[in-house]
N, C-alpha and C positions, 0 to 999 in steps of 0.2 A: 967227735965233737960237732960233727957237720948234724947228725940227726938232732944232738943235745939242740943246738942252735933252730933246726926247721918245729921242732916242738914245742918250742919257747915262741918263735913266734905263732905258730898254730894257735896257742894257746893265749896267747896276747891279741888276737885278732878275732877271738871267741869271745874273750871277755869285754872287748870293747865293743863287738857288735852287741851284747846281751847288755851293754851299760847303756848304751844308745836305743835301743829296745825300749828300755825298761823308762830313759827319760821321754822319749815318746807317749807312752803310756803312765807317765806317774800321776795325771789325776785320777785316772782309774783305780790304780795299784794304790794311792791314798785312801778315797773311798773304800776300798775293799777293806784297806788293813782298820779303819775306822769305823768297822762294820761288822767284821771280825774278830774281837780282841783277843776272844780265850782260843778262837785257832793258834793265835799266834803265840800266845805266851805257851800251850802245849807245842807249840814246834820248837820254839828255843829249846824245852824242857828237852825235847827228842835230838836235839843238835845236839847240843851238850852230852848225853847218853852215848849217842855214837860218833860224838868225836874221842868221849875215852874210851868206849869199845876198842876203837880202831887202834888208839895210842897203844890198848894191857897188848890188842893181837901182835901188833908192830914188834914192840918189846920181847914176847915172847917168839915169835919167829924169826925176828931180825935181829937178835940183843949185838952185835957187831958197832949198827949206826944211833946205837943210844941215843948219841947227844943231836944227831938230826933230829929224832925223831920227837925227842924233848921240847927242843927249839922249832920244829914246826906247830907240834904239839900247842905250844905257849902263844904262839904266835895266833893260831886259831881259835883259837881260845878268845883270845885280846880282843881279837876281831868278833868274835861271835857276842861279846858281851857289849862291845861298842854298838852294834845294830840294835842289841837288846836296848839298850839304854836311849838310843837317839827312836827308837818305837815307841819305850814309855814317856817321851821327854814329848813326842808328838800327840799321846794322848792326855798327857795331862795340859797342853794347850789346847787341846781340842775342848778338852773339859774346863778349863777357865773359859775358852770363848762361848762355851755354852752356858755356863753361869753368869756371864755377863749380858748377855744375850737378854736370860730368862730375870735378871734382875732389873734391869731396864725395860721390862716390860709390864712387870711388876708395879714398878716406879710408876709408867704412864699409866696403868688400870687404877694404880689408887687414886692418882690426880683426875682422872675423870673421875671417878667416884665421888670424891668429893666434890667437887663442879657439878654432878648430878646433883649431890646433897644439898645444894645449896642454891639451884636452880630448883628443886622443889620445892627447898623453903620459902622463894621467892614467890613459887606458884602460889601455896599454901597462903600466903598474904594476902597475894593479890583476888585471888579467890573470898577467902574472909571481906575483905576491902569490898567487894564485889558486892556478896551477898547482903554488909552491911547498908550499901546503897539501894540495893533492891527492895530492903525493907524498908527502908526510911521512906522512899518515894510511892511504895504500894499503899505503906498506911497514910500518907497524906490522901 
């Protein structure tokens, strides 16, 4: 019971130092994963592959603790599709904030465009306007 207990904490004090790691670092680990995308959706593809590898070997060599292995099985599972889904839920915010981004800028290029257009109509006038005075006054 004494080892069960030192390995459980062993193991709780691995993953909270690699949780602290990894918050440290998560603008990085952002960047990357939004820089990345089809790494990643092939690694889920390969977690999923050998999380049921691991489950048929389990089964087949342990058939004793089935229903552990079911139940962690499922469990990992659960978990591995939640990360899946909170990655895609990150890239598709990523990808509205870049459509907004790029539609709003859209928006101001037209507006100056037409501000252009309508500053050279003015030129155009004024110009015309211009010339008209220059002829009236030469031929006098």
């Amino acid at each position: 019971m004494e080892i069960l207990f030192f390995w459980v904490a062993i193991w709780l004090i691995l993953i909270l130092s690699i949780w602290i790691i990894i918050g440290a670092l998560w603008k990085f680990v952002r960047d990357f994963f939004h820089n990345n995308y089809s790494f990643f959706d092939v690694s889920f593809i390969m977690a999923y592959f050998i999380e049921q590898f691991i489950l048929i070997l389990l089964l087949e060599f342990k058939p004793l603790n089935i229903v552990l292995w079911v139940s962690l099985f499922a469990l990992i599972v659960v978990s591995t599709a939640s990360l899946q889904k909170l990655t895609a839920d990150s890239r598709d915010r990523e990808l509205r904030d870049l459509y907004t981004i790029e539609r709003h800028i859209k928006e101001e290029t037209e507006d100056f465009n037409y501000s252009l257009l309508e500053e050279n109509e003015e030129l155009k006038k004024q110009i015309k306007n211009l010339t008209n005075y220059l002829i009236k006054n030469k031929v006098k």
